[in-house]
PQR file of N, CA, C, O and H, with PARSE charges and radii, in Angstrom:
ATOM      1  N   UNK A   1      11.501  12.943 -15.255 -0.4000 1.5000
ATOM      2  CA  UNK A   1      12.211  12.972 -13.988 -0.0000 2.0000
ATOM      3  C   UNK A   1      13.382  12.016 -14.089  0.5500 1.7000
ATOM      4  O   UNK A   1      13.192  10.800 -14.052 -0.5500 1.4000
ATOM      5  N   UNK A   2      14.716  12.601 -14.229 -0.4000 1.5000
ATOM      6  CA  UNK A   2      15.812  11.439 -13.467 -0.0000 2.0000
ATOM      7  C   UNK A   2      16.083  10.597 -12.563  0.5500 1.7000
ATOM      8  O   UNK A   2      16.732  11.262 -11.756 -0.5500 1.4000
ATOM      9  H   UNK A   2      14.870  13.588 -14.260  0.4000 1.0000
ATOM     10  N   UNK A   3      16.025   9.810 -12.266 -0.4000 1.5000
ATOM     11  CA  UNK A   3      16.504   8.291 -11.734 -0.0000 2.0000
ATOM     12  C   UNK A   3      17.694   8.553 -10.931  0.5500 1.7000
ATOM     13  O   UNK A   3      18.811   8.100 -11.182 -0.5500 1.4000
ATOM     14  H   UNK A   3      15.498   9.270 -12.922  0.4000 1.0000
ATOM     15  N   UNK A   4      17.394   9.302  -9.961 -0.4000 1.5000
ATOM     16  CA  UNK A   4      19.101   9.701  -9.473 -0.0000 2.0000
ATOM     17  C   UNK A   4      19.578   8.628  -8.051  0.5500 1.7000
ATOM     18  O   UNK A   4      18.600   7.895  -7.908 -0.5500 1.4000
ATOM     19  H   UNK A   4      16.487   9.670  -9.757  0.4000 1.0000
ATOM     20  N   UNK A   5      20.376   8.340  -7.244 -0.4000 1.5000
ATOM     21  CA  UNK A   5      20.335   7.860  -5.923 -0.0000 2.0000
ATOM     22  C   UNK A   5      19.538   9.443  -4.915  0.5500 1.7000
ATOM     23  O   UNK A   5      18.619   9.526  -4.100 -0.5500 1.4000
ATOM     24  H   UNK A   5      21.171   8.936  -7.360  0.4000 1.0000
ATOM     25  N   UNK A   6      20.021   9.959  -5.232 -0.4000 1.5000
ATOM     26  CA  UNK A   6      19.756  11.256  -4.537 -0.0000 2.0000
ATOM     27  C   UNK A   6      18.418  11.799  -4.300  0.5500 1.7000
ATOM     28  O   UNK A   6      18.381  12.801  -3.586 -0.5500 1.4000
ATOM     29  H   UNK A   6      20.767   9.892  -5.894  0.4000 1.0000
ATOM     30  N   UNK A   7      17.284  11.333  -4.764 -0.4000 1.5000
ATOM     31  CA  UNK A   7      15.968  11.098  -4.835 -0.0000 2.0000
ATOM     32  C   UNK A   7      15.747  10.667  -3.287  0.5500 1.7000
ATOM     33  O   UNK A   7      16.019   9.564  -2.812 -0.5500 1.4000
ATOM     34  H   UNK A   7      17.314  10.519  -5.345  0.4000 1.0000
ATOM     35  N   UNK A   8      15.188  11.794  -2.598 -0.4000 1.5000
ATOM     36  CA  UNK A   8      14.315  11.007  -1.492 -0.0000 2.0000
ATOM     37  C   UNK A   8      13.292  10.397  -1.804  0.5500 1.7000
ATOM     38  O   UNK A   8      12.979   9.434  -1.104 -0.5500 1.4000
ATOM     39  H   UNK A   8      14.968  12.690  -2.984  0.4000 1.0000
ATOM     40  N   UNK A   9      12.349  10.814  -3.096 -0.4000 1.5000
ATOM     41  CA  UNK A   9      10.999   9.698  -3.093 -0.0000 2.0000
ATOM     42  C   UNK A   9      11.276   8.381  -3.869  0.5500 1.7000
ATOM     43  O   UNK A   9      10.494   7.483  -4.181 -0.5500 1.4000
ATOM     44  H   UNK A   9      12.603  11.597  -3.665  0.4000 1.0000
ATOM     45  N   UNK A  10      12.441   8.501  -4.066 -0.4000 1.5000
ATOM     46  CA  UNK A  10      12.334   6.578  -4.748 -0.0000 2.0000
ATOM     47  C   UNK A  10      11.732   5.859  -4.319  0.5500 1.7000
ATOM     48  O   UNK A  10      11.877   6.027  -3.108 -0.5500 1.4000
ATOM     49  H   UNK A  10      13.077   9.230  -3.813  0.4000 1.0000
ATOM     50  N   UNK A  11      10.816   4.770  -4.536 -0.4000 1.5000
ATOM     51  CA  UNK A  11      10.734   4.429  -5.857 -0.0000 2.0000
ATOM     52  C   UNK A  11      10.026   5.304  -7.099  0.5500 1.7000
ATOM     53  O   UNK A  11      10.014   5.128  -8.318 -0.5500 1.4000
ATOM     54  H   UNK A  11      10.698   4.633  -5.520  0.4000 1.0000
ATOM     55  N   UNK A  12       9.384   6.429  -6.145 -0.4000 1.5000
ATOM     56  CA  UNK A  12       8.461   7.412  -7.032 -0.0000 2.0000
ATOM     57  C   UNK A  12       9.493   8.726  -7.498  0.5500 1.7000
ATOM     58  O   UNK A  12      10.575   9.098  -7.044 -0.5500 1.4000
ATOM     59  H   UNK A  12       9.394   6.573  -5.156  0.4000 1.0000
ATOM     60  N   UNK A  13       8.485   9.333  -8.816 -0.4000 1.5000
ATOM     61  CA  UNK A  13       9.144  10.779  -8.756 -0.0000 2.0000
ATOM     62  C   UNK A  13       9.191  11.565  -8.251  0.5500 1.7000
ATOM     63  O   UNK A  13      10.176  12.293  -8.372 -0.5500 1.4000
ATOM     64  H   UNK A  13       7.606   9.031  -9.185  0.4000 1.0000
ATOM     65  N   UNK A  14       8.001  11.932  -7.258 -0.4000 1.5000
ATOM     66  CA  UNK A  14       7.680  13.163  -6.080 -0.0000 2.0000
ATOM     67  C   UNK A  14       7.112  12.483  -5.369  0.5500 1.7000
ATOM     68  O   UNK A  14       7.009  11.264  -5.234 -0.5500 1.4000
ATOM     69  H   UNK A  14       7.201  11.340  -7.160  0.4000 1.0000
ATOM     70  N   UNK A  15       6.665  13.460  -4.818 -0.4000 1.5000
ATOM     71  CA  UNK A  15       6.023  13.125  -3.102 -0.0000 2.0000
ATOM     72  C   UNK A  15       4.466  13.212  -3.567  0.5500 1.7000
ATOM     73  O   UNK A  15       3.602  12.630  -2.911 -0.5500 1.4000
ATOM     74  H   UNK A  15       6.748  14.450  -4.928  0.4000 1.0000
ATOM     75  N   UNK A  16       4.163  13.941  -4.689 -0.4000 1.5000
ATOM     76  CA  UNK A  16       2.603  13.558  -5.189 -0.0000 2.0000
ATOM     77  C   UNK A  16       2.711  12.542  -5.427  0.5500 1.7000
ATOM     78  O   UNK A  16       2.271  11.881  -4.486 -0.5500 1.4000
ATOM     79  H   UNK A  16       4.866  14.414  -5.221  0.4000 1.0000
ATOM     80  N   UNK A  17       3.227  11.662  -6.543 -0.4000 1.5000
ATOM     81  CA  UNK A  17       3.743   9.992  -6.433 -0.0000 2.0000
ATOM     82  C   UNK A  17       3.108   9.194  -5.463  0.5500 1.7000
ATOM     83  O   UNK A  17       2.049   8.568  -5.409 -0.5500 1.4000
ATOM     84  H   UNK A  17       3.584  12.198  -7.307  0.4000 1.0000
ATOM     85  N   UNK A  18       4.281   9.445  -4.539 -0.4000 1.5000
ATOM     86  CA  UNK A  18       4.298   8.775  -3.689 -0.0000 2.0000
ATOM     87  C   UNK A  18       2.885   8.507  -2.863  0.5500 1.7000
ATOM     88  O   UNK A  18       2.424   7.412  -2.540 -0.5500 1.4000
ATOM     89  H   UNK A  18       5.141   9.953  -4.583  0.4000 1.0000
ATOM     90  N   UNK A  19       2.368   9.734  -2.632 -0.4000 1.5000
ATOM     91  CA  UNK A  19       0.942   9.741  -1.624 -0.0000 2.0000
ATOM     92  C   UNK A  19      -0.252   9.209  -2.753  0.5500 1.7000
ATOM     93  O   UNK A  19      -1.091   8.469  -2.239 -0.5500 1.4000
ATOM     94  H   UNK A  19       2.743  10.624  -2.894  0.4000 1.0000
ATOM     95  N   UNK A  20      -0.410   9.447  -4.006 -0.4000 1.5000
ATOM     96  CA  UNK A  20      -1.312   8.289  -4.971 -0.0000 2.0000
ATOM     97  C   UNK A  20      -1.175   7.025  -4.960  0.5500 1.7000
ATOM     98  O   UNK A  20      -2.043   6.261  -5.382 -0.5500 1.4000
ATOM     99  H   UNK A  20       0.271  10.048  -4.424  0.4000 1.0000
ATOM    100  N   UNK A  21      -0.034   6.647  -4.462 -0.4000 1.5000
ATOM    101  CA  UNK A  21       0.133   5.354  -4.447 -0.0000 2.0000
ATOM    102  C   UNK A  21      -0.246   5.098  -2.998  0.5500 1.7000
ATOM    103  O   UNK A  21      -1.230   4.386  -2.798 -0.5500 1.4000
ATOM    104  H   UNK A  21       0.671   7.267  -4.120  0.4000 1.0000
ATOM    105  N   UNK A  22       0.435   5.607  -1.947 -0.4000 1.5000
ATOM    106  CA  UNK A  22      -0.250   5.293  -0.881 -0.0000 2.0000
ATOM    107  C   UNK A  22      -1.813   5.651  -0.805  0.5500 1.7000
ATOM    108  O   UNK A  22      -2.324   4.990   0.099 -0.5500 1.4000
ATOM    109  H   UNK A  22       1.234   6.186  -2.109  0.4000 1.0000
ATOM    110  N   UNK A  23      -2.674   6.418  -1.409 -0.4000 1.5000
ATOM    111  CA  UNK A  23      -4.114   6.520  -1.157 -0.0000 2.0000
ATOM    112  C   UNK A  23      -4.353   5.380  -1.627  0.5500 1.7000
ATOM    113  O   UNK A  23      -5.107   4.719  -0.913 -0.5500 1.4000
ATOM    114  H   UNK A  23      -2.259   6.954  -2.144  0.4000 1.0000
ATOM    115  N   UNK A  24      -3.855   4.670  -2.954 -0.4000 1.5000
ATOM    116  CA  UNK A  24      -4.496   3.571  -3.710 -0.0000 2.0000
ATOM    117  C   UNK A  24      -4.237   2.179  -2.535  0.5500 1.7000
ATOM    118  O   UNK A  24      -5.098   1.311  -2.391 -0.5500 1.4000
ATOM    119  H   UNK A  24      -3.242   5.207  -3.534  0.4000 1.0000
ATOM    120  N   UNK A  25      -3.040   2.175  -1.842 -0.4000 1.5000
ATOM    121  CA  UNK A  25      -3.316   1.446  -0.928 -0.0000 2.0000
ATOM    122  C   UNK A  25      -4.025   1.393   0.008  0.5500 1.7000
ATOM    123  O   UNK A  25      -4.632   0.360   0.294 -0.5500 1.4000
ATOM    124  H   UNK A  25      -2.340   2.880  -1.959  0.4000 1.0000
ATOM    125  N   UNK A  26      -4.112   2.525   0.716 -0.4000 1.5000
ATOM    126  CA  UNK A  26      -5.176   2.942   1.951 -0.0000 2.0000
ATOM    127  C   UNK A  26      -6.851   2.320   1.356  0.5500 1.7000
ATOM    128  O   UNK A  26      -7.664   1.678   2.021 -0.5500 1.4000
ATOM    129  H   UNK A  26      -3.619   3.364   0.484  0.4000 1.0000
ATOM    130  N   UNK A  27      -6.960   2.721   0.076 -0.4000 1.5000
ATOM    131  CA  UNK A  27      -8.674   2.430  -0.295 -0.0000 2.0000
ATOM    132  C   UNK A  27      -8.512   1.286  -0.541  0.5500 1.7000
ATOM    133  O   UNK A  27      -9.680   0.915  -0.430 -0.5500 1.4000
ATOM    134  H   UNK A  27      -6.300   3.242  -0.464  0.4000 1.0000
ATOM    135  N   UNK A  28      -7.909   0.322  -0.821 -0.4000 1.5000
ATOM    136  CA  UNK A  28      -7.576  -0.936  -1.488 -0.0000 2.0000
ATOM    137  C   UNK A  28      -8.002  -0.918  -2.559  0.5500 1.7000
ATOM    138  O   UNK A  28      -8.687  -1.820  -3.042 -0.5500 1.4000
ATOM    139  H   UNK A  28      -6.959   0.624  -0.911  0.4000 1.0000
ATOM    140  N   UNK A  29      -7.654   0.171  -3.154 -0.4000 1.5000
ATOM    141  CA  UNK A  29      -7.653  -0.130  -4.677 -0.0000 2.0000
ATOM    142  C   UNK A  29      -6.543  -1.219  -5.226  0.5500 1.7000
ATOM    143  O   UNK A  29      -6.629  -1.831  -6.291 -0.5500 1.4000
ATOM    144  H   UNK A  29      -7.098   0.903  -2.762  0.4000 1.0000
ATOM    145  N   UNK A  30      -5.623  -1.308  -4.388 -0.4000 1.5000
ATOM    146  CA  UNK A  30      -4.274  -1.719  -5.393 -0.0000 2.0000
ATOM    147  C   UNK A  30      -4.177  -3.230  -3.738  0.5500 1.7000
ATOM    148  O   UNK A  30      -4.025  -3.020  -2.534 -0.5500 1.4000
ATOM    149  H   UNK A  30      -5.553  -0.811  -3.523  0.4000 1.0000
ATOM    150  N   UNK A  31      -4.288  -4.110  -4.231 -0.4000 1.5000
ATOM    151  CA  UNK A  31      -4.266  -5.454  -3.738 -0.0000 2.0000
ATOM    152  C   UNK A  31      -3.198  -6.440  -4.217  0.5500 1.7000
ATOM    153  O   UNK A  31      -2.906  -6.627  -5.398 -0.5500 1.4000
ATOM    154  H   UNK A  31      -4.411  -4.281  -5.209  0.4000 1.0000
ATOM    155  N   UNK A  32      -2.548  -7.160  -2.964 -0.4000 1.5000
ATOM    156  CA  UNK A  32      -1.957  -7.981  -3.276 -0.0000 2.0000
ATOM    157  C   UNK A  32      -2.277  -9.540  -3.401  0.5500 1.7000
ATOM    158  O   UNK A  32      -2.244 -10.252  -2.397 -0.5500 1.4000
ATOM    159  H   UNK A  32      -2.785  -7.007  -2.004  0.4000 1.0000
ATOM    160  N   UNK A  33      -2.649 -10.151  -4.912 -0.4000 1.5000
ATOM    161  CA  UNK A  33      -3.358 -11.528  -5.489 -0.0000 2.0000
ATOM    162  C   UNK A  33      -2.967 -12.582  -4.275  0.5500 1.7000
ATOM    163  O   UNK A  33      -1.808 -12.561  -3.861 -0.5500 1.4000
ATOM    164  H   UNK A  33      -2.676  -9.573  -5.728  0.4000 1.0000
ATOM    165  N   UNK A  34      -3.676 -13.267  -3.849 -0.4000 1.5000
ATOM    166  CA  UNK A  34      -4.059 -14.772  -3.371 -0.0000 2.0000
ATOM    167  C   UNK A  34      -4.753 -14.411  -2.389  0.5500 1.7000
ATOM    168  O   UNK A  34      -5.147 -13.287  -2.078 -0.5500 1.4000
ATOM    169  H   UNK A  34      -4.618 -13.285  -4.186  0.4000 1.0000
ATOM    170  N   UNK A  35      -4.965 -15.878  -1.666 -0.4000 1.5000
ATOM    171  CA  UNK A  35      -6.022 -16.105  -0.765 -0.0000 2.0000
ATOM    172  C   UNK A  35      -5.733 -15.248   0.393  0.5500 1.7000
ATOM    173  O   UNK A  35      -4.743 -14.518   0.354 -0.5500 1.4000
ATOM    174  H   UNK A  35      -4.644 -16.791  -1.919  0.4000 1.0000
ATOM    175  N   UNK A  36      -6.424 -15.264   1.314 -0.4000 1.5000
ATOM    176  CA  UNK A  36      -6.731 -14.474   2.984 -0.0000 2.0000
ATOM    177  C   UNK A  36      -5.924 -15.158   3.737  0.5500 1.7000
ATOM    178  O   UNK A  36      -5.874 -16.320   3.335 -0.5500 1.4000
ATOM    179  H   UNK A  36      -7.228 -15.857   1.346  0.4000 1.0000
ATOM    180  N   UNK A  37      -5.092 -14.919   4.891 -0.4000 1.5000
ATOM    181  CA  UNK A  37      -4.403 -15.562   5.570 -0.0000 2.0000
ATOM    182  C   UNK A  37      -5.539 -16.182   6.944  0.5500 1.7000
ATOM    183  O   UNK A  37      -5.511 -17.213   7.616 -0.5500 1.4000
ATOM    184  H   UNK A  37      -5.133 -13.975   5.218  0.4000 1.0000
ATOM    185  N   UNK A  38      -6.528 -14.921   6.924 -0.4000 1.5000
ATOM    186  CA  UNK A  38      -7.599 -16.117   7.671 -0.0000 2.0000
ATOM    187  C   UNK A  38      -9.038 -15.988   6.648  0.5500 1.7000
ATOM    188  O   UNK A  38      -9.507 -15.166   5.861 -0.5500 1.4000
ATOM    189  H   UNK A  38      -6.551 -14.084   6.378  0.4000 1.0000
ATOM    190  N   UNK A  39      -9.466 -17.597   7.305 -0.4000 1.5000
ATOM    191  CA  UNK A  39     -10.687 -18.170   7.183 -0.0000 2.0000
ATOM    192  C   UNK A  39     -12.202 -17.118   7.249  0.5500 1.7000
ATOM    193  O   UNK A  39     -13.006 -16.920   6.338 -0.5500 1.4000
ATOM    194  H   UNK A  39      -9.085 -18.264   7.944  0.4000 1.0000
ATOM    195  N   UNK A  40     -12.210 -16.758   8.181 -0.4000 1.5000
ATOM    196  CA  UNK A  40     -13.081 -15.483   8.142 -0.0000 2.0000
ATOM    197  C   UNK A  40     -12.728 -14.549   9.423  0.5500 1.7000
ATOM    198  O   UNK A  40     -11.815 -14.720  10.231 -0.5500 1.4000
ATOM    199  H   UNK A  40     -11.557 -16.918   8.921  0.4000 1.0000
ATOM    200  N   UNK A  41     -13.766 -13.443   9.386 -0.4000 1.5000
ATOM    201  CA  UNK A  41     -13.632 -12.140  10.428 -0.0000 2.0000
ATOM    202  C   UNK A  41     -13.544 -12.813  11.579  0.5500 1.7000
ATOM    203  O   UNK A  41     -13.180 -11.936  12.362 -0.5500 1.4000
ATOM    204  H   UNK A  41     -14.507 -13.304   8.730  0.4000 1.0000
ATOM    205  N   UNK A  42     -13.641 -13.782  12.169 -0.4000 1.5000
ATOM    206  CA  UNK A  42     -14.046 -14.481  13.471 -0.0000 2.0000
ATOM    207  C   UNK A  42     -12.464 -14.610  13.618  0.5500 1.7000
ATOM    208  O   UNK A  42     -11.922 -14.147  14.622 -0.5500 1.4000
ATOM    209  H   UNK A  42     -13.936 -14.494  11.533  0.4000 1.0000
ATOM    210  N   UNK A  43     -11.795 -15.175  12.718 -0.4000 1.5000
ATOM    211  CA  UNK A  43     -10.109 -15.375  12.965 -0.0000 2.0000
ATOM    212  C   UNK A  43      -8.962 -14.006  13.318  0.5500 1.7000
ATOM    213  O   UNK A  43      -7.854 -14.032  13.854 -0.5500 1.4000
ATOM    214  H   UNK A  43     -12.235 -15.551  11.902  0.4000 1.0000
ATOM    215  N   UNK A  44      -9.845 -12.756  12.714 -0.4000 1.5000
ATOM    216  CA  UNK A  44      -8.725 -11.783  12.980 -0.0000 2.0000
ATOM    217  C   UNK A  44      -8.872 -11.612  14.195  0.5500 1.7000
ATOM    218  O   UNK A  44      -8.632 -10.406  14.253 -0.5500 1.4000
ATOM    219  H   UNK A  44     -10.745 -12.735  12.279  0.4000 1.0000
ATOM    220  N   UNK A  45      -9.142 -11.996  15.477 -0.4000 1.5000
ATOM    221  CA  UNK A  45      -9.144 -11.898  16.958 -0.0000 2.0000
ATOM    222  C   UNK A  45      -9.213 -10.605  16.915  0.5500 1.7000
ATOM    223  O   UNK A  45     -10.179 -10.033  16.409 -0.5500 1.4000
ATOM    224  H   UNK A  45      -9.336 -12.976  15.431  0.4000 1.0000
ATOM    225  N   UNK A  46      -7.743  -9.701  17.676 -0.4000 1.5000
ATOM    226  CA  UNK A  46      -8.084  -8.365  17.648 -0.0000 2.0000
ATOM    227  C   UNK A  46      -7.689  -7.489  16.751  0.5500 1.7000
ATOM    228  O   UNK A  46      -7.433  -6.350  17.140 -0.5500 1.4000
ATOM    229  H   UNK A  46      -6.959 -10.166  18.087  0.4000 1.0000
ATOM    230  N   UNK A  47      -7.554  -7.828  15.356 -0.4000 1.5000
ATOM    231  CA  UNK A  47      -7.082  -7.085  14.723 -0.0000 2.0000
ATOM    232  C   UNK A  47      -8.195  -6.443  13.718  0.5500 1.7000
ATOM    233  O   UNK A  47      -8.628  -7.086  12.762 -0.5500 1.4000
ATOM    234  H   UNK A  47      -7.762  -8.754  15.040  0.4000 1.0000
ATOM    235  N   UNK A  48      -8.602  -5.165  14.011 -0.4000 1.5000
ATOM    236  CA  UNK A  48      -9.914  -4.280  13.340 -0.0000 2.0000
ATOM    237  C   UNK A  48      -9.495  -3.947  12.149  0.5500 1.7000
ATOM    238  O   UNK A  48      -8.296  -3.870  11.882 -0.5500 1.4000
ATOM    239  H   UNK A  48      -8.250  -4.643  14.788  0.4000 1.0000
ATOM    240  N   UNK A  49     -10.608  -3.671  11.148 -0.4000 1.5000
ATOM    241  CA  UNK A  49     -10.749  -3.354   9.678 -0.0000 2.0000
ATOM    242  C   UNK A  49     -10.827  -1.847   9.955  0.5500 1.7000
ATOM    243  O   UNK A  49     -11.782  -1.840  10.731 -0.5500 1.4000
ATOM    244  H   UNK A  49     -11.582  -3.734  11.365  0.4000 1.0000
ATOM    245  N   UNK A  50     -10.383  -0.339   9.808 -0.4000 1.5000
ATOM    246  CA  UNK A  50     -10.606   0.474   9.945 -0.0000 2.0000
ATOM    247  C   UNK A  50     -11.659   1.239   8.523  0.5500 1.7000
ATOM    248  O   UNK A  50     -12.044   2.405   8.599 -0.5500 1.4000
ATOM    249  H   UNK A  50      -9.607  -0.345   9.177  0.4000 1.0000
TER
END
């Protein structure tokens, strides 16, 4: 696949691309390294784990 500007899925090659990478985020397969911004579940107030 070419590297064009003209690419709507940049940074990916297609739109299959694109949605593997977003599933790998959705499952948390693909994580971003360091610590938790909170302490434990008691700190995310209202913000739910779906």
């Amino acid at each position: 696949v070419e590297w064009a500007e003209d690419n709507s899925y940049r940074p990916f090659c297609s739109k299959r691309c694109q949605l593997i990478d977003l599933g790998a985020w959705a499952s948390e397969r693909n994580k971003i390294a360091g610590s938790s911004l909170f302490d434990s579940e008691e700190d995310l107030g209202e913000i739910t784990k779906h």
